[in-house]
C-alpha positions in Angstrom: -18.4 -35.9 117.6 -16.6 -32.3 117.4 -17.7 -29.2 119.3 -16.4 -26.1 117.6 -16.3 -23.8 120.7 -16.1 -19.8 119.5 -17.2 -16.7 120.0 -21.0 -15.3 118.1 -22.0 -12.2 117.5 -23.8 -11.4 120.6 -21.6 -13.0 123.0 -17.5 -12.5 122.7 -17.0 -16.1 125.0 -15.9 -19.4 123.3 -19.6 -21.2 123.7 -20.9 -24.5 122.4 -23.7 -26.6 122.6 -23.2 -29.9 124.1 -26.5 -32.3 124.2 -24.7 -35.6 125.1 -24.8 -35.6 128.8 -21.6 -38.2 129.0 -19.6 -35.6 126.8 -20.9 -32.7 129.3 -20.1 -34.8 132.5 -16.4 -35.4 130.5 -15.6 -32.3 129.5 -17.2 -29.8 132.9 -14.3 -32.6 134.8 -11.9 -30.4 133.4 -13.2 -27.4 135.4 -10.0 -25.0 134.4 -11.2 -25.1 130.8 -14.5 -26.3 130.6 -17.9 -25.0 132.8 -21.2 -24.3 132.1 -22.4 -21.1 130.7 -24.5 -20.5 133.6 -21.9 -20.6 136.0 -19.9 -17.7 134.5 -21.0 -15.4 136.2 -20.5 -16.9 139.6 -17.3 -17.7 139.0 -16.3 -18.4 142.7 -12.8 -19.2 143.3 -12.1 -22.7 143.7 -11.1 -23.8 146.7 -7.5 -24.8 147.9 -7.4 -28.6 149.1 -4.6 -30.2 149.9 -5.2 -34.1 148.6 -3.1 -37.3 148.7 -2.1 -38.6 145.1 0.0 -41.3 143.9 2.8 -43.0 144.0 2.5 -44.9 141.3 1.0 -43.2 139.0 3.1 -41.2 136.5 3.6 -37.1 136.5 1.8 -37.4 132.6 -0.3 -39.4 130.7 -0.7 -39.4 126.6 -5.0 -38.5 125.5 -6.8 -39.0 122.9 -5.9 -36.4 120.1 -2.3 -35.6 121.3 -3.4 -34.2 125.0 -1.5 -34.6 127.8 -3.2 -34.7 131.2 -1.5 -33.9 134.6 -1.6 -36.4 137.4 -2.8 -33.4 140.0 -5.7 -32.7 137.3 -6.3 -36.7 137.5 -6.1 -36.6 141.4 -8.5 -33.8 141.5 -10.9 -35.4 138.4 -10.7 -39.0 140.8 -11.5 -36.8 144.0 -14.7 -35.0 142.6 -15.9 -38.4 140.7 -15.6 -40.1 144.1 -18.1 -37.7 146.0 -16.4 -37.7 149.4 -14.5 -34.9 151.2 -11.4 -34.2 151.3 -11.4 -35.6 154.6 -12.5 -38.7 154.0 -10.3 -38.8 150.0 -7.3 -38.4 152.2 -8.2 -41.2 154.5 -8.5 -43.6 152.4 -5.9 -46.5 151.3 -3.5 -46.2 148.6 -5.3 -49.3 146.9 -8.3 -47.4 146.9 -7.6 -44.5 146.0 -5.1 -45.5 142.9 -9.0 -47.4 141.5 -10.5 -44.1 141.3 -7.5 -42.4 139.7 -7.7 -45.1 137.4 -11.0 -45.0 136.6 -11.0 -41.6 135.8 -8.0 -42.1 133.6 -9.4 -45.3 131.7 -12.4 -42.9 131.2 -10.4 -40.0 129.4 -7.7 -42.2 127.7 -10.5 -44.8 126.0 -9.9 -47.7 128.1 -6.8 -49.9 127.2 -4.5 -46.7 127.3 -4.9 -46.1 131.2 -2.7 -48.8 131.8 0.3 -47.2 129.8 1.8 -44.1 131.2 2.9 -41.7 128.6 6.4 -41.3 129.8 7.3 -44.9 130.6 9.4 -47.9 129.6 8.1 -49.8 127.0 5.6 -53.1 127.3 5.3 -51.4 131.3 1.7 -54.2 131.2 3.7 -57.1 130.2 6.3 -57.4 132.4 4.1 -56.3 135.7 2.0 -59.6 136.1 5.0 -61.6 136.0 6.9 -59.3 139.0 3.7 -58.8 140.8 3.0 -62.8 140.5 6.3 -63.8 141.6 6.2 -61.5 144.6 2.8 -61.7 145.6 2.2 -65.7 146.1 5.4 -66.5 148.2 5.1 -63.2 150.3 0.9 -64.5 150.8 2.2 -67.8 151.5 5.4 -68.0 153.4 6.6 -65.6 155.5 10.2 -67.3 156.1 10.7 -65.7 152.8 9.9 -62.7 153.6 12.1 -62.1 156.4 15.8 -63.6 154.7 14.8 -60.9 152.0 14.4 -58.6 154.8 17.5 -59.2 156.5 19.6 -58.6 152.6 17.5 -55.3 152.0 17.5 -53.3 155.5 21.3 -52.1 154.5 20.2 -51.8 150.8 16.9 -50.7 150.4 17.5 -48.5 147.7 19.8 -50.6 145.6 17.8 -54.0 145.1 17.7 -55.0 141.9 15.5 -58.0 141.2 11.7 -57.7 141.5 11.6 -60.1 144.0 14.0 -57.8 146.5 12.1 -54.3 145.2 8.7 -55.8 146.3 10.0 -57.5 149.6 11.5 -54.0 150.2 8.4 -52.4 149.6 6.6 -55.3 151.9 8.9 -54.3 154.7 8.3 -50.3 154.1 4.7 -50.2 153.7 3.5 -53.2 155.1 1.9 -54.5 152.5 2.3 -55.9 149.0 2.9 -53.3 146.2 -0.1 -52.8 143.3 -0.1 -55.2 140.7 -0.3 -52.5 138.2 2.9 -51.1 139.3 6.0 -51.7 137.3 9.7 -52.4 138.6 10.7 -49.3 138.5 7.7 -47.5 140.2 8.3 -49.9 142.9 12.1 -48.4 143.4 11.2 -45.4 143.0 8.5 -45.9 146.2 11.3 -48.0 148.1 13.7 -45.0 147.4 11.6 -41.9 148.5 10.5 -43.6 151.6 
């Protein structure tokens, strides 16, 4: 469905009518260029939050139609689809709060797309089950593992190269295992701004 959103002759503002309440609900998500007619005249300033984001996400993802959307505008989509405060957004685990940013951005992309960024190497879905496999069972299951690779990556955190030394450094940072949607490189990138 299109919306042609212009101007009449009684009313200079880009208007149009929108009956599908999933395509309203989509489009009043992207409150810097969509709200409802209504609202323009109490057009109260939004207020500044401060919320946590991600990690792992990337700075851009590719839309439908040749869009690009920001990861701050996903952030902010993800916080107001979630219905808590900012409080309580900023409280909440990575894990967590990566699902609702991914959510939202399944919902925008179409579904498949959400799992490739737009600026990202290519087959990024392939090759993460296979790292996040491999580092996930013997780190779950043995934790002699864990500590030899921790032992080889406290004097080189930043400049592991195999999966399997990014994810044990990322065990040792954070505590806990890294996404399984997050690739190699997102991983390092973690590892290195820690």
């Amino acid at each position: 469905m299109t919306y042609h959103f212009k101007p009449d002759a009684d009313d200079p503002r880009h208007i149009a009518s929108v009956a599908e309440t999933a395509h309203i609900n989509t489009l009043l998500r992207i409150s810097e260029g969509y709200r409802p007619v209504d609202a323009e005249d109490a057009r109260a300033e939004p207020p500044a939050r401060k919320l946590n984001g991600s990690t792992i996400h990337n700075q851009s993802y590719d839309m439908a139609g040749g869009d690009q959307i920001a990861l701050s505008d996903l952030v902010d989509m993800a916080f107001e689809e979630s219905g808590l405060d900012e409080d309580a957004w900023n409280a909440l685990a990575d894990q967590e709060r990566y699902e609702w940013i991914d959510q939202v951005l399944k919902e925008l992309t179409g579904g498949d797309e959400a799992e490739e960024p737009a600026e990202t190497t290519p087959s990024d879905t392939d090759e993460e089950p296979e790292e996040q496999d491999g580092g996930e069972d013997p780190g779950d299951s043995s934790e002699s593992e864990d500590g030899s690779d921790d032992s080889r990556d406290a004097g080189s955190t930043a400049a592991a190269d195999t999966p399997d030394d990014m994810i044990a450094a990322y065990k040792k940072l954070f505590g806990r295992a890294p996404n399984k949607r997050m690739t190699a490189a997102q991983i390092k990138r973690a590892v290195k701004e820690a």
